[in-house]
PDB file of N, CA, C and O in Angstrom:
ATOM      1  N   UNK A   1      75.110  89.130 108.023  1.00  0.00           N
ATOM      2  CA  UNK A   1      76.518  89.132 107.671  1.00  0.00           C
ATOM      3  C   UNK A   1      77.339  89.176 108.960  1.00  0.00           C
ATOM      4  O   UNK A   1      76.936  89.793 109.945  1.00  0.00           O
ATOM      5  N   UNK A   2      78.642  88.427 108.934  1.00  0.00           N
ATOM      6  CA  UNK A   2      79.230  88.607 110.295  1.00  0.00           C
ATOM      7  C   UNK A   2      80.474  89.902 109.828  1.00  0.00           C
ATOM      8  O   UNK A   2      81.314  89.950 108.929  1.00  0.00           O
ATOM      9  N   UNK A   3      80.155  90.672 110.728  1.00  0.00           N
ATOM     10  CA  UNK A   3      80.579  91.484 111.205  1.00  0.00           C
ATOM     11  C   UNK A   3      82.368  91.330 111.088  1.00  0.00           C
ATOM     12  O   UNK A   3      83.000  92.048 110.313  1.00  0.00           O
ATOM     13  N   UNK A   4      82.773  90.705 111.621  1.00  0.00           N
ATOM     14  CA  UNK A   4      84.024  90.807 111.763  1.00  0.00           C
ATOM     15  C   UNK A   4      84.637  90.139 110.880  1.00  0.00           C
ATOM     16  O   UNK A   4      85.857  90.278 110.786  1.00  0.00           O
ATOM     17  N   UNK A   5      83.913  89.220 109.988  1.00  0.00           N
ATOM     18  CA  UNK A   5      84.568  88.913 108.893  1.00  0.00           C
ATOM     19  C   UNK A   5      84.555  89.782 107.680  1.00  0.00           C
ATOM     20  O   UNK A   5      85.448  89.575 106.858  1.00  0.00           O
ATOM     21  N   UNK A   6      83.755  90.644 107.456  1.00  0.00           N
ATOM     22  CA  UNK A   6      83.389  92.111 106.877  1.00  0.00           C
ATOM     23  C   UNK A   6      84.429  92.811 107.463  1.00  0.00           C
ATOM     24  O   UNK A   6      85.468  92.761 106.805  1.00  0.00           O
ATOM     25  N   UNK A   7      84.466  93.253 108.178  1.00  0.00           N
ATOM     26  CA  UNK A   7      85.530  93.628 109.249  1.00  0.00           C
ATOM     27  C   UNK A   7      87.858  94.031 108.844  1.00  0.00           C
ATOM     28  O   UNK A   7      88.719  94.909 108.800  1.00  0.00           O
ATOM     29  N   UNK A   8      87.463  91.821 108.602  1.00  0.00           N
ATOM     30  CA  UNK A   8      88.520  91.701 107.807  1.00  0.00           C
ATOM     31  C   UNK A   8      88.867  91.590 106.453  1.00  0.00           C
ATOM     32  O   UNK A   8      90.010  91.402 106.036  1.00  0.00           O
ATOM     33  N   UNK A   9      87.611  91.738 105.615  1.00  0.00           N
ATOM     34  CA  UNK A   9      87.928  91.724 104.686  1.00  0.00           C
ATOM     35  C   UNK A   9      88.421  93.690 103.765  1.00  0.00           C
ATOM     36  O   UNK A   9      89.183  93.957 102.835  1.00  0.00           O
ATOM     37  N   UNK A  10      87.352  94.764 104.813  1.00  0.00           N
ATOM     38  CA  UNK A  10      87.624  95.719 104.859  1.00  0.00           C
ATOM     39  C   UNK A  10      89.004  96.321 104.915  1.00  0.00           C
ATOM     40  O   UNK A  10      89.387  97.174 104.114  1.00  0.00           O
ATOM     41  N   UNK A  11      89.714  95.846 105.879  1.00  0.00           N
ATOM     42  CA  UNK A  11      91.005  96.251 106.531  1.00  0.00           C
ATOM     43  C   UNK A  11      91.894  95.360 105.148  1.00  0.00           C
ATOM     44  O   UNK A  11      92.687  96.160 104.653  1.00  0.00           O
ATOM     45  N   UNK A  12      91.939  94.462 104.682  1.00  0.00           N
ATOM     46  CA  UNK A  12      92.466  94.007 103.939  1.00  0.00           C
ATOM     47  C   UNK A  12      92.671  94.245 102.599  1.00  0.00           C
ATOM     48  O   UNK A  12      93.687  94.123 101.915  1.00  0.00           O
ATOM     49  N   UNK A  13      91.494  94.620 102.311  1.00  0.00           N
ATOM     50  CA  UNK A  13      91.296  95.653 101.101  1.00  0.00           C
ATOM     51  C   UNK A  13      91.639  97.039 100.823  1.00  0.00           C
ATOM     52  O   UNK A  13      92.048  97.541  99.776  1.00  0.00           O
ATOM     53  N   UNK A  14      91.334  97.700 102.246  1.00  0.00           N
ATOM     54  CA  UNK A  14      91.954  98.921 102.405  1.00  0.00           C
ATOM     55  C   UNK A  14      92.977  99.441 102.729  1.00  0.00           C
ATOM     56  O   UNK A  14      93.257 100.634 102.612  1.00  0.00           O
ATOM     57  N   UNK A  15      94.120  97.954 103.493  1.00  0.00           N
ATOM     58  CA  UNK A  15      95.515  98.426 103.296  1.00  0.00           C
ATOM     59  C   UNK A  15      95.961  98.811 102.290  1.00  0.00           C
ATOM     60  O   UNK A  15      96.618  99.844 102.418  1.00  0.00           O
ATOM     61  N   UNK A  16      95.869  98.299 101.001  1.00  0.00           N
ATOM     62  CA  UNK A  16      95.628  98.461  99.309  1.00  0.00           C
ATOM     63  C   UNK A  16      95.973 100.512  99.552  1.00  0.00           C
ATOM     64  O   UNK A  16      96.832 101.225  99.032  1.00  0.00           O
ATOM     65  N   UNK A  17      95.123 100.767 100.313  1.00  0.00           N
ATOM     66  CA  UNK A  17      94.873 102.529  99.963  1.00  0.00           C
ATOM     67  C   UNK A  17      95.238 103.082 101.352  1.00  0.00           C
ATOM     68  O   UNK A  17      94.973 104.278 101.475  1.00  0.00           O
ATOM     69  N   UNK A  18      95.527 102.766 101.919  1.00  0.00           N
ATOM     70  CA  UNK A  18      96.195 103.431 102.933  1.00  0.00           C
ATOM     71  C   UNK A  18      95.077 103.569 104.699  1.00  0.00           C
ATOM     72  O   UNK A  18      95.215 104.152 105.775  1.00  0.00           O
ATOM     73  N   UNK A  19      94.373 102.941 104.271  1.00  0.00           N
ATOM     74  CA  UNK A  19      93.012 101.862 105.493  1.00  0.00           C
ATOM     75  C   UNK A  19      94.318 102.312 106.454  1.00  0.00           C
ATOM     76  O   UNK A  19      95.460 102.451 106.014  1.00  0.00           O
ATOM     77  N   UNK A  20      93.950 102.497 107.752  1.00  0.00           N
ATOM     78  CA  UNK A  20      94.972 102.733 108.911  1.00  0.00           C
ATOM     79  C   UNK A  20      94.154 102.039 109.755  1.00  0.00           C
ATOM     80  O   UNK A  20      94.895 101.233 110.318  1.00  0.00           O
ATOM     81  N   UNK A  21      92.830 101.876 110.232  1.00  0.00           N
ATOM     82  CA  UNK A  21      92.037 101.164 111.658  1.00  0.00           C
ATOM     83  C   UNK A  21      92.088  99.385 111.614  1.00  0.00           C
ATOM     84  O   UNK A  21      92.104  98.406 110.867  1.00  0.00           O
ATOM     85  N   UNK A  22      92.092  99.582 112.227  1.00  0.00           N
ATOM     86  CA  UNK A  22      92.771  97.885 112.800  1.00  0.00           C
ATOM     87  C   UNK A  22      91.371  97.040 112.858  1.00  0.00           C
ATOM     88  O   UNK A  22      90.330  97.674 112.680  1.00  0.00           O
ATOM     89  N   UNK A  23      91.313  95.743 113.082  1.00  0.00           N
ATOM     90  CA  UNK A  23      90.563  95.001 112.250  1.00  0.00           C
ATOM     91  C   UNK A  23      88.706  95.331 113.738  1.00  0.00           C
ATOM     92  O   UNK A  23      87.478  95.377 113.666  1.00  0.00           O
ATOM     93  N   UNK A  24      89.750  95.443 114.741  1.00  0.00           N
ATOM     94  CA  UNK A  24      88.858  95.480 116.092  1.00  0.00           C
ATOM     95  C   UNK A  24      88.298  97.023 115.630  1.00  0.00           C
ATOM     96  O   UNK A  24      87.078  96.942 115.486  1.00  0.00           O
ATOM     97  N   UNK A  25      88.707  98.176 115.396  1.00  0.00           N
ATOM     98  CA  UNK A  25      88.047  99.406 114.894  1.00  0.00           C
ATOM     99  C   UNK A  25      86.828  99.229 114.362  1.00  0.00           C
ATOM    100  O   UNK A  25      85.650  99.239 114.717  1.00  0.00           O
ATOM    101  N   UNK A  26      87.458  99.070 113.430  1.00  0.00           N
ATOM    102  CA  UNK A  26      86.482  98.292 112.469  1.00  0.00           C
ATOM    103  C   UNK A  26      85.016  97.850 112.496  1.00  0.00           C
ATOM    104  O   UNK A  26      84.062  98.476 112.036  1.00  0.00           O
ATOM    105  N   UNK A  27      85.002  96.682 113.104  1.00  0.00           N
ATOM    106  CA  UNK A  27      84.215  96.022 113.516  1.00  0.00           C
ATOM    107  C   UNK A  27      83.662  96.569 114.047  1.00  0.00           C
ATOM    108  O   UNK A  27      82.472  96.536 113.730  1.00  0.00           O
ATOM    109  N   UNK A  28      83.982  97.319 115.028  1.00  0.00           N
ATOM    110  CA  UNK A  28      83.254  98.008 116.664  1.00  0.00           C
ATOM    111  C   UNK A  28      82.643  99.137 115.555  1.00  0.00           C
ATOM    112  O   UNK A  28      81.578  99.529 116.031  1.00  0.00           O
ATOM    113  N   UNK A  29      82.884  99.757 114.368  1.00  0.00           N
ATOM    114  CA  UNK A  29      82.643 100.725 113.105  1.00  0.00           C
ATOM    115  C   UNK A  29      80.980 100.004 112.908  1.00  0.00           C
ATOM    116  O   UNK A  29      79.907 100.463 113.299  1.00  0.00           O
ATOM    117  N   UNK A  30      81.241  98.827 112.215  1.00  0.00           N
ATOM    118  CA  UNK A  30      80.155  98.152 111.480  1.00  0.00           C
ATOM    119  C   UNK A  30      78.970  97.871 113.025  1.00  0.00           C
ATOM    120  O   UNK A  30      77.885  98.410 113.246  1.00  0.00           O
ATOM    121  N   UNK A  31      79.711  96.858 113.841  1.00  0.00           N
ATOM    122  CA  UNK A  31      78.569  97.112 114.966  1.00  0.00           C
ATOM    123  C   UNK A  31      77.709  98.023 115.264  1.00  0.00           C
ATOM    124  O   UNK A  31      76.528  97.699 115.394  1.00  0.00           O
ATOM    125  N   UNK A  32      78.085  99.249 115.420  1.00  0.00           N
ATOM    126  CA  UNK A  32      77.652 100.260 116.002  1.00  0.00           C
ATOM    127  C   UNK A  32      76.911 101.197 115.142  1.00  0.00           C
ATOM    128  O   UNK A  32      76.175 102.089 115.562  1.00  0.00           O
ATOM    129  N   UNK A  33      77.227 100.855 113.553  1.00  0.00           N
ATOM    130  CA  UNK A  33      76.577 101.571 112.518  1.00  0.00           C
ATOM    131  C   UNK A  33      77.152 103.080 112.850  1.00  0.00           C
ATOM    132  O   UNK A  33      76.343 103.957 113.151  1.00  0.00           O
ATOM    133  N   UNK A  34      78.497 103.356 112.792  1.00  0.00           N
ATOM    134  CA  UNK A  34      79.235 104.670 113.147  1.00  0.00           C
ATOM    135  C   UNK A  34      80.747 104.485 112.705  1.00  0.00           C
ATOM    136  O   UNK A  34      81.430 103.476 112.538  1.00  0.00           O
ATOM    137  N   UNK A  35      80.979 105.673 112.596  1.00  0.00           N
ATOM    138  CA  UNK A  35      82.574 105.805 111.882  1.00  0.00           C
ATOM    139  C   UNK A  35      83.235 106.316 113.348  1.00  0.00           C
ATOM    140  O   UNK A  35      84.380 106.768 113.393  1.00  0.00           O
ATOM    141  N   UNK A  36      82.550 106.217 114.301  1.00  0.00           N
ATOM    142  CA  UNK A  36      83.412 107.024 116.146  1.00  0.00           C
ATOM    143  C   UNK A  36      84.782 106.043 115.921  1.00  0.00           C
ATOM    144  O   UNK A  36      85.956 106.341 116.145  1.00  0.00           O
ATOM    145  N   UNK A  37      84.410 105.196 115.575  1.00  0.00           N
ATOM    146  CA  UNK A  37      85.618 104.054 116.123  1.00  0.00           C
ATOM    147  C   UNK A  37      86.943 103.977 115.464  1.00  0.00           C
ATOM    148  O   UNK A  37      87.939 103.393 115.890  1.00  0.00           O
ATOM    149  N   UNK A  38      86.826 104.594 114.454  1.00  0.00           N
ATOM    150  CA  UNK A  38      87.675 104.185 112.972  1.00  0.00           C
ATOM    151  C   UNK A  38      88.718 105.429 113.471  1.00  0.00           C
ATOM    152  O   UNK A  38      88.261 106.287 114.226  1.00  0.00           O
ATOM    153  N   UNK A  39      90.154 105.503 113.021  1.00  0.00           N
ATOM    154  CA  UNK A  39      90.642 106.534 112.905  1.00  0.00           C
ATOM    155  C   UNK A  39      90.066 107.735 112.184  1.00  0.00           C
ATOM    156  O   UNK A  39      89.765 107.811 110.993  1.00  0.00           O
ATOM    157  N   UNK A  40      89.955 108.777 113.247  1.00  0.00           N
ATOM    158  CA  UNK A  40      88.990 110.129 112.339  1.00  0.00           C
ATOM    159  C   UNK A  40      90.674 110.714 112.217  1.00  0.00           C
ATOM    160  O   UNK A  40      90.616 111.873 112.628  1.00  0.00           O
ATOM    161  N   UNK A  41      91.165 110.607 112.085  1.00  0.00           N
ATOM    162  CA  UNK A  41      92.815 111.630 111.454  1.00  0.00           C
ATOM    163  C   UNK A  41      92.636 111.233 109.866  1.00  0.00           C
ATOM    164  O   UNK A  41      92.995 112.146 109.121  1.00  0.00           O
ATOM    165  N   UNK A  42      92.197 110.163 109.262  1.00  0.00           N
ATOM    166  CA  UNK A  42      92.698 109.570 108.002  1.00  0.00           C
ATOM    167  C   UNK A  42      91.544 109.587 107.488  1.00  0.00           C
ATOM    168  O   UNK A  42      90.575 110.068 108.077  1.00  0.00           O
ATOM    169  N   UNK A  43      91.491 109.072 106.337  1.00  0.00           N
ATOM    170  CA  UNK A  43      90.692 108.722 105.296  1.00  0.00           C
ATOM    171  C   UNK A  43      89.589 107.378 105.609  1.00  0.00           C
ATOM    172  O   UNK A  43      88.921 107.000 104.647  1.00  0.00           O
ATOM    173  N   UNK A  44      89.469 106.912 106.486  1.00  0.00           N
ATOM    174  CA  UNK A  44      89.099 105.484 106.899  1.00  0.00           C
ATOM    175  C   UNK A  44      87.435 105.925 106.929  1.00  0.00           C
ATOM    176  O   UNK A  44      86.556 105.151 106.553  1.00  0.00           O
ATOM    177  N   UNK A  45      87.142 107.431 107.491  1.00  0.00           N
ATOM    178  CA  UNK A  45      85.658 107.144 107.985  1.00  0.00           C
ATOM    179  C   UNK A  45      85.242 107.323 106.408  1.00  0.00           C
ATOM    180  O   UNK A  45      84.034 107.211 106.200  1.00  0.00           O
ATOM    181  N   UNK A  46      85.851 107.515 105.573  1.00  0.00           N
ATOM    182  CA  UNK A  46      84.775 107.614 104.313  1.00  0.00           C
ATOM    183  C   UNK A  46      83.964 106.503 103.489  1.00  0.00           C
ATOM    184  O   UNK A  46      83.073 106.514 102.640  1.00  0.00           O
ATOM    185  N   UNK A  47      84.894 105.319 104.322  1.00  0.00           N
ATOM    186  CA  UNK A  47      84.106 104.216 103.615  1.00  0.00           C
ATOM    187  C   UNK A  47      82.872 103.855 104.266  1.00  0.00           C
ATOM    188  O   UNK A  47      82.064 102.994 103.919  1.00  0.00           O
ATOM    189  N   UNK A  48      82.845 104.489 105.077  1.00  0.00           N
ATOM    190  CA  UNK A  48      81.518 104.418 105.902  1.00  0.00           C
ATOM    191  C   UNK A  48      79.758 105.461 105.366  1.00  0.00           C
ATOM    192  O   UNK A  48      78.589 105.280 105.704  1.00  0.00           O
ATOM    193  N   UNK A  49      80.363 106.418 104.506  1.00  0.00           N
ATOM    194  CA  UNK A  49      79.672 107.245 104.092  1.00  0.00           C
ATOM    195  C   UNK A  49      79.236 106.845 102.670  1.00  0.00           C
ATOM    196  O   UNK A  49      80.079 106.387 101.898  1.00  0.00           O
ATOM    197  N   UNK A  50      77.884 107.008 102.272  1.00  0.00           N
ATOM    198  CA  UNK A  50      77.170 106.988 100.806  1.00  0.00           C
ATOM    199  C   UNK A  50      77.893 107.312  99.813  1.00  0.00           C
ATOM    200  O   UNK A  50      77.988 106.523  98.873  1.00  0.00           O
ATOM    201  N   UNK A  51      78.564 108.541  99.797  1.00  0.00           N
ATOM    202  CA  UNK A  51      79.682 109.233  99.195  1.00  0.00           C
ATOM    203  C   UNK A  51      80.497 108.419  98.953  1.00  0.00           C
ATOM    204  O   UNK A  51      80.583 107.743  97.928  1.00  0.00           O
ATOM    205  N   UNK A  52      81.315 108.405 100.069  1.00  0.00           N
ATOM    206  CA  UNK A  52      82.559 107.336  99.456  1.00  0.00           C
ATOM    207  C   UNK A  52      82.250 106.191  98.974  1.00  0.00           C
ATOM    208  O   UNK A  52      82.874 106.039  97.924  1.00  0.00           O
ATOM    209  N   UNK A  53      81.252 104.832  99.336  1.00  0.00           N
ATOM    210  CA  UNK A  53      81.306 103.817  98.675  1.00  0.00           C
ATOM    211  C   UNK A  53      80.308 104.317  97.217  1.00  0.00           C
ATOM    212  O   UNK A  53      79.710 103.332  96.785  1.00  0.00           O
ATOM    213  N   UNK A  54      80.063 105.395  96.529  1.00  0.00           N
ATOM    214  CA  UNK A  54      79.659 105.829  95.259  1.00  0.00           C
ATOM    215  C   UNK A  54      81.320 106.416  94.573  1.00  0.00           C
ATOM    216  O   UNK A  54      81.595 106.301  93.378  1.00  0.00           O
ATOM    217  N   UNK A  55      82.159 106.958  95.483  1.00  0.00           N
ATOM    218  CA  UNK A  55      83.353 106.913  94.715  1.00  0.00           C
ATOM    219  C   UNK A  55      84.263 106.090  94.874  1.00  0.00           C
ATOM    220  O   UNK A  55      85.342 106.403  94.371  1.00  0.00           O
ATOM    221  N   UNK A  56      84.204 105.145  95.399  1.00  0.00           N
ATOM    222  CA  UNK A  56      84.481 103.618  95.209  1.00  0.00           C
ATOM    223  C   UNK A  56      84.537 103.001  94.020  1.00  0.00           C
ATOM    224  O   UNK A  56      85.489 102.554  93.382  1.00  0.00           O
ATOM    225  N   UNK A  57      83.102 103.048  93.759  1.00  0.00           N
ATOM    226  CA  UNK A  57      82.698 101.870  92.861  1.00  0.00           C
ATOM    227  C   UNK A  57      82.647 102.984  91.575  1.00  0.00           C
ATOM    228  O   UNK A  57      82.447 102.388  90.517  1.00  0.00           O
ATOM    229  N   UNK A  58      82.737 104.004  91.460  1.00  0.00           N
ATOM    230  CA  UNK A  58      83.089 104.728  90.466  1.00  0.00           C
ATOM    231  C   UNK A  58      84.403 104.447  89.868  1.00  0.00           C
ATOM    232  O   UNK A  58      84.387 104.705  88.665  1.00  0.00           O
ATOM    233  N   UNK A  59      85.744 103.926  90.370  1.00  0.00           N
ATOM    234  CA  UNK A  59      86.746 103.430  90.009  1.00  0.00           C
ATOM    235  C   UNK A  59      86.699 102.036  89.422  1.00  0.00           C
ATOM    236  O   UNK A  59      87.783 101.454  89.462  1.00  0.00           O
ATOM    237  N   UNK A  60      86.144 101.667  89.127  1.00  0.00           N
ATOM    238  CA  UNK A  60      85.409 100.533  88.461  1.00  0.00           C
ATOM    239  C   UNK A  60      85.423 100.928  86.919  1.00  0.00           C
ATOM    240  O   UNK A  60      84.543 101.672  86.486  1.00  0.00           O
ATOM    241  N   UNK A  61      86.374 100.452  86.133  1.00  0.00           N
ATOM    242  CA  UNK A  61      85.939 100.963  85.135  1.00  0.00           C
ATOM    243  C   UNK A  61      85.932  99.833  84.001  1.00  0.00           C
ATOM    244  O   UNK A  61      86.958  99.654  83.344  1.00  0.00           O
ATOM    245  N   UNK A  62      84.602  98.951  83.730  1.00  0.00           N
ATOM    246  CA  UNK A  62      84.837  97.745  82.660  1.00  0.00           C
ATOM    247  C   UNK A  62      83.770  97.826  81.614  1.00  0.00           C
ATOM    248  O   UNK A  62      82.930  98.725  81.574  1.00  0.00           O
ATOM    249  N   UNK A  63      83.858  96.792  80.738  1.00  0.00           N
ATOM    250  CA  UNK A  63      82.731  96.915  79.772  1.00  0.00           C
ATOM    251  C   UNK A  63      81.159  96.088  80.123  1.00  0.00           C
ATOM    252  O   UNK A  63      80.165  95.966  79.407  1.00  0.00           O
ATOM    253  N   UNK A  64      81.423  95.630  81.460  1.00  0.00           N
ATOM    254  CA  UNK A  64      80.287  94.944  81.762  1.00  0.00           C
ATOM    255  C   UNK A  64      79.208  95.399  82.140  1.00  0.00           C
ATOM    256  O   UNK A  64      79.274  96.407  82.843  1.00  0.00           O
ATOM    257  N   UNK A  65      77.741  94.793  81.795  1.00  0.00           N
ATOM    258  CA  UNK A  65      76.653  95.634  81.835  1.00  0.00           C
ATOM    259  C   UNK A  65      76.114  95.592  83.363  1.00  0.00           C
ATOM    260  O   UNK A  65      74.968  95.893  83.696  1.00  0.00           O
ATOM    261  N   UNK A  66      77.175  95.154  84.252  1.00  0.00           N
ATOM    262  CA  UNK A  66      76.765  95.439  85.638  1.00  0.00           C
ATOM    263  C   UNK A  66      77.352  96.806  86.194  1.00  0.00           C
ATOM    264  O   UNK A  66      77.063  97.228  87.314  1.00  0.00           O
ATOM    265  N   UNK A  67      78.239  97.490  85.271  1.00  0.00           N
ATOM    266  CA  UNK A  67      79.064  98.601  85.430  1.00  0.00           C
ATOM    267  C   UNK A  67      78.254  99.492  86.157  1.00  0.00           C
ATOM    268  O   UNK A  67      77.252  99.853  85.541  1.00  0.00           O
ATOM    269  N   UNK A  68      78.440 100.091  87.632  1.00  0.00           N
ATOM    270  CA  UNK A  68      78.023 101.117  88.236  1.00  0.00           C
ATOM    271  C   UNK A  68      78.075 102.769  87.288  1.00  0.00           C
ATOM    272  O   UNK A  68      78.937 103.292  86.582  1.00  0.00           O
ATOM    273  N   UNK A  69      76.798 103.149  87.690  1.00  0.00           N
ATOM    274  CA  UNK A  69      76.536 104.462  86.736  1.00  0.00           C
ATOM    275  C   UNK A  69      76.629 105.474  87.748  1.00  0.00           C
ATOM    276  O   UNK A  69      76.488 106.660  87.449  1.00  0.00           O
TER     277      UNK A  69
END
């Protein structure tokens, strides 16, 4: 996967919720397999954690049988 297009699609999605790290953060985030890069003041390193992308996709709420449990 490239990186920085992940990158931007992250930052783009997460302006949506209040995402503050810029698209270069980011990236240098996913590169490095670390949240060092991301604004640690905000909410940003959680998408980096197991946790958060499980309460992520917990906001998901449809009748389809791909529905996260």
């Amino acid at each position: 996967m490239d990186n920085a297009v992940l990158a931007k699609f992250i930052v783009s999605l997460g302006s949506l919720n209040n995402y503050g790290s810029t698209v270069l953060q980011t990236k240098q985030a996913l590169d490095l397999m670390s949240d060092r890069p991301l604004n640690q003041g905000s909410v940003d390193v959680i998408i980096f954690n197991v946790d958060g992308i499980i309460a992520v996709n917990r906001q998901f709420n449809t009748e389809s049988d791909e529905q996260p449990n």
